[in-house]
Steps between C-alpha positions, in 0.01 A plus 500: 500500500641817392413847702405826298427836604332645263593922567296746320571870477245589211200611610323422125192212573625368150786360665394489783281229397785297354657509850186378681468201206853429567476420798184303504709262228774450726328424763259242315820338370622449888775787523519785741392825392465861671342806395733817619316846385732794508496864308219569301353149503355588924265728343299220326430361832179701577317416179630106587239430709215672282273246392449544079878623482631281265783359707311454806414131445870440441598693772260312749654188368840596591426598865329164526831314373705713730661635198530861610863574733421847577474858395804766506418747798674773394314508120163431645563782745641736235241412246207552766355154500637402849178529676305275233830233536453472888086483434585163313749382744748478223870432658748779498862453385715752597845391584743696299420873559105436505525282167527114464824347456582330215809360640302400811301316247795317296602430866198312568563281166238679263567584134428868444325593201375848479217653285 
């Protein structure tokens, strides 16, 4: 079983989307996978949990599969979308300078791919 975190920075729901179906597949085909939203990519988290937003169903899937690490504090604060990420209960990751370490990551035996 190989480990993945899956690190997107672009706040665009057209790849967004490709992260979320990502992840489902990796997990369906028994390897780890983790979600890490950073930059731009925290202000899609409001309009996540909007039912009829297109990547809502994927979304809910991904929670379900424990496929989501965390969300960068420092971005979601910056970006304004802090309150709506602690509404959802949605882990921070903060550990180098308020903003998730990739290192800390490779450390921990995940494969960084970023989006």
């Amino acid at each position: 079983m190989s480990k993945y975190a899956l690190v997107v920075f672009n706040g665009d729901p057209m790849c967004f989307i490709h992260v979320l179906l990502n992840a489902l597949d990796m997990k369906e085909r028994g390897h780890e996978a983790k979600i890490v939203m950073e930059g731009a990519a925290t202000k899609l988290i409001p309009d996540l949990y909007v039912e009829g937003n297109p990547l809502h169903g994927l979304w809910k899937k991904c929670l379900a599969a424990d496929a989501v690490a965390g969300v960068c504090l420092a971005c979601a604060t910056k970006l304004g979308v802090r309150e709506a990420t602690e509404a959802h209960g949605l882990r921070w990751m903060g550990e180098m300078a308020g903003h998730p370490s990739l290192a800390a990551l490779r450390a921990d035996g995940y494969e960084v791919i970023t989006f």
